[in-house]
C-alpha positions as CSV (number, residue, x, y, z in Angstrom):
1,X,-9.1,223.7,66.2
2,X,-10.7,223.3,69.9
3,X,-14.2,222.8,70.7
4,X,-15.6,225.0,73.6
5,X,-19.3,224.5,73.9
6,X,-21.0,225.9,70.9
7,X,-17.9,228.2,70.4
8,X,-14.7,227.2,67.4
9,X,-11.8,228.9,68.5
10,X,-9.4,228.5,65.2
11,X,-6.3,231.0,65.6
12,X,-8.3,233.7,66.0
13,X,-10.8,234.7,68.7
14,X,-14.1,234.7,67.8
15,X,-16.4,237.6,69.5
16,X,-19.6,237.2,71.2
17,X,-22.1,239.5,71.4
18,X,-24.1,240.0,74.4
19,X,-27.3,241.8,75.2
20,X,-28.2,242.4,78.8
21,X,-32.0,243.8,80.0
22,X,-31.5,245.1,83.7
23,X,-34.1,247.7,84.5
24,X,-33.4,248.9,87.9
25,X,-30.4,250.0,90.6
26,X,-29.6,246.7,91.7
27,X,-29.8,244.5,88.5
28,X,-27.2,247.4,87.2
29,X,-25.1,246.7,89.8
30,X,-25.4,242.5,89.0
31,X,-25.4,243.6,85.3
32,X,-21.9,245.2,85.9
33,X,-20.6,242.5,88.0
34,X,-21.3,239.8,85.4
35,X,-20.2,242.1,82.7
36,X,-16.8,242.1,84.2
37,X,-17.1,238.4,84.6
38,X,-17.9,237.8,81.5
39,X,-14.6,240.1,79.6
40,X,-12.3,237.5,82.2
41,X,-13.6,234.8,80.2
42,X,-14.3,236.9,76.8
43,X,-11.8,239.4,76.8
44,X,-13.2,240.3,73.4
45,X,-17.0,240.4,74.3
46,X,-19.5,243.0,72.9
47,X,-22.0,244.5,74.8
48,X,-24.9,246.1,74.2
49,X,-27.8,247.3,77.4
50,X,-30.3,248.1,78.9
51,X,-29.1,249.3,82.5
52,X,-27.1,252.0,84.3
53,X,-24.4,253.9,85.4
54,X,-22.2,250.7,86.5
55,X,-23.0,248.8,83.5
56,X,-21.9,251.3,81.6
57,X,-18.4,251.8,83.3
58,X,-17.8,248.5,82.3
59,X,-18.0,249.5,78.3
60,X,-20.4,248.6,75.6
61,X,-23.4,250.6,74.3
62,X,-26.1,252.0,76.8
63,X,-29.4,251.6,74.9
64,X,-31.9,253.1,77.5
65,X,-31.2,253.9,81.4
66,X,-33.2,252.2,83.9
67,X,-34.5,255.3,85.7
68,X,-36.5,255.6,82.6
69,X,-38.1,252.3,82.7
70,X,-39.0,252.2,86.7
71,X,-42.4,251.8,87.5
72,X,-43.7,251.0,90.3
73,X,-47.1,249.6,91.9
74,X,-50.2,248.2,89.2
75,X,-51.4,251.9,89.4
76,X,-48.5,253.4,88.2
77,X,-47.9,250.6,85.8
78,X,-51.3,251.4,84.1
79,X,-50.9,254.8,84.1
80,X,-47.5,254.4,82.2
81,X,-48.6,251.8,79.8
82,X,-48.5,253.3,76.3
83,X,-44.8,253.9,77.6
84,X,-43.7,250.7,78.6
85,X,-45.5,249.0,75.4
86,X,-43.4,251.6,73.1
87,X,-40.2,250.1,75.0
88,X,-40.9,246.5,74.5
89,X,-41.5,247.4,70.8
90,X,-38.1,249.4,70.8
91,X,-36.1,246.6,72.4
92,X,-37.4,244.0,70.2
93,X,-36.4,246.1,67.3
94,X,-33.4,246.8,68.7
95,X,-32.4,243.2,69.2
96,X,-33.4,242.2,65.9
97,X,-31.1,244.6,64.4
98,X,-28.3,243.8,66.7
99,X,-29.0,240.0,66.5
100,X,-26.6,239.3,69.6
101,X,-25.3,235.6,70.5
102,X,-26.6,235.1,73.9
103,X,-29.8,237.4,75.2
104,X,-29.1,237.9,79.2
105,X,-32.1,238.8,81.0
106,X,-31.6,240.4,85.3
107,X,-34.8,240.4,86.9
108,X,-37.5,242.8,85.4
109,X,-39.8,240.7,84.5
110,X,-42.8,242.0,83.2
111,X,-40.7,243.2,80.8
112,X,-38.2,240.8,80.3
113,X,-40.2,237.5,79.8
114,X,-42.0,239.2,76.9
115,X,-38.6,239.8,75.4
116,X,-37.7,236.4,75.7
117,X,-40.8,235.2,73.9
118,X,-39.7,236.9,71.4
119,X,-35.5,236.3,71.4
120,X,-36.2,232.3,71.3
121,X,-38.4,232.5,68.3
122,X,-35.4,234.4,67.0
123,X,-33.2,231.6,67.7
124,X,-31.0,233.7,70.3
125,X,-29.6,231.6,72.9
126,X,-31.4,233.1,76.5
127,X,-30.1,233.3,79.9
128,X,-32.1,234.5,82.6
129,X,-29.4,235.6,85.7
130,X,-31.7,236.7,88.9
131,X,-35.2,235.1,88.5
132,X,-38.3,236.8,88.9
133,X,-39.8,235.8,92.4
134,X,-42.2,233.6,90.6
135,X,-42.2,231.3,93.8
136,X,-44.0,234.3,95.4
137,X,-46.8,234.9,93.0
138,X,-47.5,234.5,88.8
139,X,-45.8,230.9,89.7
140,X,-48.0,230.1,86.4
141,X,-44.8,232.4,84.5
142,X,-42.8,229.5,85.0
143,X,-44.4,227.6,82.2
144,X,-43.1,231.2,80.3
145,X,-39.6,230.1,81.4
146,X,-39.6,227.0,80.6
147,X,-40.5,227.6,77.4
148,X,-38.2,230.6,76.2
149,X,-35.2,230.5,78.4
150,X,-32.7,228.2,78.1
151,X,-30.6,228.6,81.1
152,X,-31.9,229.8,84.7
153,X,-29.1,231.6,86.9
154,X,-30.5,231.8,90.2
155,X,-29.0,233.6,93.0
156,X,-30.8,232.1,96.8
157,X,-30.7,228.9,97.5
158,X,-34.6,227.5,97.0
159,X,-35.1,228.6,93.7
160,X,-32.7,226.0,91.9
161,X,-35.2,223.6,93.6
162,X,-38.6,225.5,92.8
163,X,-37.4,225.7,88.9
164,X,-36.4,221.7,89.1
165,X,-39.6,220.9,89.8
166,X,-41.1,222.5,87.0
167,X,-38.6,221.1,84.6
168,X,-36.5,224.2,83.7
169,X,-32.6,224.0,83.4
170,X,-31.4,225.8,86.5
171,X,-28.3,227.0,88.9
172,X,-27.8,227.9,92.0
173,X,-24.9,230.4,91.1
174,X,-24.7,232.3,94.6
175,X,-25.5,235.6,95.4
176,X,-23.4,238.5,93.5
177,X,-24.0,240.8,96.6
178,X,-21.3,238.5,98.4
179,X,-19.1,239.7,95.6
180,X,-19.9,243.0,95.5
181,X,-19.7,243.4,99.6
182,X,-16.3,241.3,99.8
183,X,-14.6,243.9,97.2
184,X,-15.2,246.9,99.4
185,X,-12.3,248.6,100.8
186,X,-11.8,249.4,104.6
187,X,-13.5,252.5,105.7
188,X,-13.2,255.0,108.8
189,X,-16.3,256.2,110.2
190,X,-14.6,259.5,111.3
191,X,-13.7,260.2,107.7
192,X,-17.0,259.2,105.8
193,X,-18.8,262.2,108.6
194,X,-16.0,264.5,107.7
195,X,-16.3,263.7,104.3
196,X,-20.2,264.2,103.6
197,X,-20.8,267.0,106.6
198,X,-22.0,264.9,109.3
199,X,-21.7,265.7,112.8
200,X,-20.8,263.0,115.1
201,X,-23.7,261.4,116.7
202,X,-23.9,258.0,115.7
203,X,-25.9,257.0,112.1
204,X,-29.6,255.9,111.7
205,X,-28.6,255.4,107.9
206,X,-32.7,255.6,106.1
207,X,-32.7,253.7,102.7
208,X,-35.9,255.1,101.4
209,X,-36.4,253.1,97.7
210,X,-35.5,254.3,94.2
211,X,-38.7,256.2,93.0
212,X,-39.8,259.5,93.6
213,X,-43.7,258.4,95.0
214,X,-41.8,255.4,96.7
215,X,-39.5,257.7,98.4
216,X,-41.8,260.2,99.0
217,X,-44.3,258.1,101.3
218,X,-41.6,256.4,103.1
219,X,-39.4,259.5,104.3
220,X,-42.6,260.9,105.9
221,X,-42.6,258.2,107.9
222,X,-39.6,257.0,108.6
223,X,-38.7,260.7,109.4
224,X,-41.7,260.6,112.2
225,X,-39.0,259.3,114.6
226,X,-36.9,261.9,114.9
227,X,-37.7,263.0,118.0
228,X,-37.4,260.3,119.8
229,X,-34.1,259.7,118.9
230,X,-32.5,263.1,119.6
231,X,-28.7,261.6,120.0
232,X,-28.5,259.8,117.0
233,X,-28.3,262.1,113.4
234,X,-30.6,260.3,110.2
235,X,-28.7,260.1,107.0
236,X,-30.8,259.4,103.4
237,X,-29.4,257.5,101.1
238,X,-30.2,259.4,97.7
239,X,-30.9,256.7,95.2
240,X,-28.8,257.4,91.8
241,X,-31.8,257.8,90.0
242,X,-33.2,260.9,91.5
243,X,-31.8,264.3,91.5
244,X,-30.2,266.1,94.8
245,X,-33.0,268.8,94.8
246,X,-35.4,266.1,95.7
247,X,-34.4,265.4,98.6
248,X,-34.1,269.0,99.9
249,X,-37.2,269.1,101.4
250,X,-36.3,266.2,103.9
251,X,-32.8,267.9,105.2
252,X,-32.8,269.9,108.1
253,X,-29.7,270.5,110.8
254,X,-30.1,266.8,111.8
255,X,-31.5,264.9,108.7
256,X,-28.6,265.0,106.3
257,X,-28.8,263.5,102.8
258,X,-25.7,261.5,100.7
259,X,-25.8,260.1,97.4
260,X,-23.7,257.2,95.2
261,X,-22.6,256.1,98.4
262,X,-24.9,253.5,100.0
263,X,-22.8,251.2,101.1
264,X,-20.3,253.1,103.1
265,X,-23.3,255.2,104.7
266,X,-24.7,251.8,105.8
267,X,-20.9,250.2,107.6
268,X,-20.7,253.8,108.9
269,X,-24.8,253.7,110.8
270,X,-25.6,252.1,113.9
271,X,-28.8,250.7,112.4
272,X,-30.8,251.6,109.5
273,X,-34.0,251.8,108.4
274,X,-34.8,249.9,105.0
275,X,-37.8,249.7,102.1
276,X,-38.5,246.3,101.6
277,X,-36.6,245.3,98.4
278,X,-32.7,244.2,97.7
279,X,-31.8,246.6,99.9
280,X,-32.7,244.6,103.0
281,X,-30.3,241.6,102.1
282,X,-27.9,244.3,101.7
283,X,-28.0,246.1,104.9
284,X,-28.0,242.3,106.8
285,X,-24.6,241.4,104.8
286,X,-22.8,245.0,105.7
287,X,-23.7,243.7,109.3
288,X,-26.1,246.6,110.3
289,X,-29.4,245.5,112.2
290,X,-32.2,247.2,110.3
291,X,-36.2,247.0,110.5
292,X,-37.9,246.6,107.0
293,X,-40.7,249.2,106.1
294,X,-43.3,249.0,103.6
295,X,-46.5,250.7,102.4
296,X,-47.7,250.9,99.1
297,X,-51.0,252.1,97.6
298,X,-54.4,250.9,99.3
299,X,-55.4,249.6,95.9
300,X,-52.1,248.7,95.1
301,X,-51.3,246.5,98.0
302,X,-54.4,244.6,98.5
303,X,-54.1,243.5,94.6
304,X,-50.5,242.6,95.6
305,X,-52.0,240.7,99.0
306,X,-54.5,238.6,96.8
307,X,-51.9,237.8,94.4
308,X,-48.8,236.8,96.6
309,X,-48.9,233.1,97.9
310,X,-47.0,230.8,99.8
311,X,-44.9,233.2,101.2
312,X,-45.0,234.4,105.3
313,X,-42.0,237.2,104.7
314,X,-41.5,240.3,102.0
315,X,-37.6,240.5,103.2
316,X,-35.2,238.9,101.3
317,X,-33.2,238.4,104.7
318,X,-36.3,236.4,106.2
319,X,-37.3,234.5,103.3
320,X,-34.3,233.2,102.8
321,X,-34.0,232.6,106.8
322,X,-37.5,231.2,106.4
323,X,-38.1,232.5,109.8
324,X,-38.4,236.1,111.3
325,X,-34.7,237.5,111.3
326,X,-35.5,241.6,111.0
327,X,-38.9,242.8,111.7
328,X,-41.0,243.8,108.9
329,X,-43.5,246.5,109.6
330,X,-45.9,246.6,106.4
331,X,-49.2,248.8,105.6
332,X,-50.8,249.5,108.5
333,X,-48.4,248.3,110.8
334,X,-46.1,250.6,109.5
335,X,-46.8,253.5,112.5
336,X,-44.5,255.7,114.3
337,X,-45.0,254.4,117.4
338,X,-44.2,250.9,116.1
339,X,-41.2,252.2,114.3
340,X,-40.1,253.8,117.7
341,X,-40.6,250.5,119.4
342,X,-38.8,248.5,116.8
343,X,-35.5,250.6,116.4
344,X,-34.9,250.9,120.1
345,X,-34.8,247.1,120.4
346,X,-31.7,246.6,117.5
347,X,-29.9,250.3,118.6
348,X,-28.7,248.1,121.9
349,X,-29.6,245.2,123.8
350,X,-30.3,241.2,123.2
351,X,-32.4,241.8,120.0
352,X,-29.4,243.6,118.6
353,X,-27.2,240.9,119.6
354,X,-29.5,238.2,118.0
355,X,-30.0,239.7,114.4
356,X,-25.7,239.8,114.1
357,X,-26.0,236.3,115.2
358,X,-28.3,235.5,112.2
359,X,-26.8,237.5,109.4
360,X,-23.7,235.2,110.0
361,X,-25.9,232.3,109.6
362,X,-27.6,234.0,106.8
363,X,-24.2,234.6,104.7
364,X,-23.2,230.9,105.4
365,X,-26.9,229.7,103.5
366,X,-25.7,232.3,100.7
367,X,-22.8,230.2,100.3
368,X,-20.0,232.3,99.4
369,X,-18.2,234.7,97.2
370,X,-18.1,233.9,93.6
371,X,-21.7,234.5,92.1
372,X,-20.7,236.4,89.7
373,X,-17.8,233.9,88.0
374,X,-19.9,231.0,88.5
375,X,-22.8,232.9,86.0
376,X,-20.3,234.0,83.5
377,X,-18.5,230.4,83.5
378,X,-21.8,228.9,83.0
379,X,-22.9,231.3,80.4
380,X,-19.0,231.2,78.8
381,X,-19.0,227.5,78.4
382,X,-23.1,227.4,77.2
């Protein structure tokens, strides 16, 4: 008989149950990652989630998909509250009945923090893997954490530090999208145009968001540049969540539209331009200079203004730079003639030159591939 953790291994393999909570596109995508991670480790693991169409690749059951659970803005949040209540009560029903090993929470957490409240007084073991930004605003959450999670995964480098200090277990595991990025195979430019109906001006690749009002208000205005940028053709990235037909209204002979297929729009543009979100670390690490746009609700953003402290950035990229690496154009600053201004400068020229120059500094800070692994090891060995 070995001892592994709080795990007997006799000559048989004991299996572990797993619930994971990811409600939106990129915690799928980490979801998936560490789910693969994990069945190295635990080839006999059980899954159960909440998440999407790459956690589900990797097996298990799909409780509820997060395009039903996205809500964005305290507007839209109130408006859809009666909804979100009836999915808490659902989950924690759900749990209880499936009465899993380990409870793995990705980000979400409004959500997720009240379902760890409740997993702990179960006595499941819970595992928080991408931490709410906490460091931004709510900091008083962390007294949540520390209370009803008994492992923090965390994926940049200050936040092993920030939850330290307030006395909750922590790791600095690395950033999956390292992983994720690092498994992609070589592409051809050529072929990608052919491919999705492109002509062959070079790609402003325009990464909109993941909701229909999000996408909505940023297309407009992203869109507004068009003419000044006659030799270059815009490509949307759908988001998986939304329905082709959506985006019909934005396409024209030189606005085309491609969906499930982000990443190899982005190594195929010549810039892009990005919502504010995980999507802004991603553009930096596929190399492609970008300028971060965002502009929410009047109401919506100056309750979000008040709230957010100690912070000078809203990109990933520059927070974790702690300087200005892309320009961020929010609220009002968010103009066409500003947008203009701002994408000339990275389409050629020193400012180009100078944001490459920091992404490489930016992956070294990241330090490394391996993210995933290191989370599932951790969680494996808990």
């Amino acid at each position: 008989m070995f001892h592994i953790g709080r795990k007997l291994l006799f000559i048989f393999t004991i299996e572990m149950k797993y619930y994971i909570i990811a409600g939106e596109a990129s915690g799928d995508l980490h979801g998936s990652n560490l789910m693969k991670a994990l069945r190295k480790k635990d080839p006999n693991a059980e899954f159960r989630f909440w998440g999407g169409d790459l956690m589900n690749k990797q097996g298990g059951v799909l409780v509820k998909h997060y395009r039903d659970l996205a809500f964005m803005g305290f507007l839209e949040v109130a408006m859809n509250l009666r909804t979100i209540l009836n999915n808490i009560k659902f989950c924690k029903q759900d749990i209880k009945k499936y009465r899993p090993d380990i409870l793995i929470l990705v980000d979400y957490p409004g959500f997720n923090l009240r379902i760890a409240k409740f997993a702990k007084e179960l006595g499941i073991k819970v595992i928080y893997y991408i931490s709410p930004q906490l460091w931004a605003w709510k900091e008083g959450r962390v007294e949540i954490i520390k209370k009803y999670v008994d492992e923090m995964m965390v994926i940049l480098p200050f936040e092993e530090e920030f939850y330290i200090k307030h006395g909750v277990h922590s790791h600095f595991v690395g950033h999956p999208l390292l992983d994720a990025i690092s498994n992609l195979p070589a592409i051809s430019s050529k072929e990608f145009k052919a491919k999705n109906g492109l002509n062959d001006k070079e790609i402003i690749a325009l990464l909109p968001g993941s909701r229909k009002q999000e996408v909505d208000k940023m297309l407009a205005i992203m869109l507004s540049v068009r003419s000044y940028f006659k030799e270059y053709q815009f490509v949307i990235a759908g988001a998986p969540s939304l329905p082709k037909e959506f985006y019909e209204k934005y396409v024209d002979e030189n606005v085309h539209f491609v969906s499930n297929t982000t990443y190899d729009l982005l190594r195929c543009s010549k810039a892009a331009l990005v919502t504010s979100g995980t999507a802004t670390l991603e553009t930096a690490l596929l190399n492609i200079p970008e300028v971060v746009c965002y502009k929410g609700s009047t109401i919506s953003y100056a309750i979000a203004k008040r709230l957010v402290k100690n912070i000078n950035y809203i990109s990933l990229v520059n927070l974790i730079m702690d300087r200005e690496v892309v320009k961020e154009l929010i609220q009002d600053d968010l103009s066409t003639k500003n947008l203009v201004e701002e994408l000339r400068k990275i389409l050629e020229g020193d400012k180009r030159d100078q944001v490459l120059k920091d992404y490489e500094l930016l992956r070294e800070k990241l330090g490394g591939e391996g993210a995933s692994e290191n989370a599932a090891r951790l969680i494996f060995e808990s």
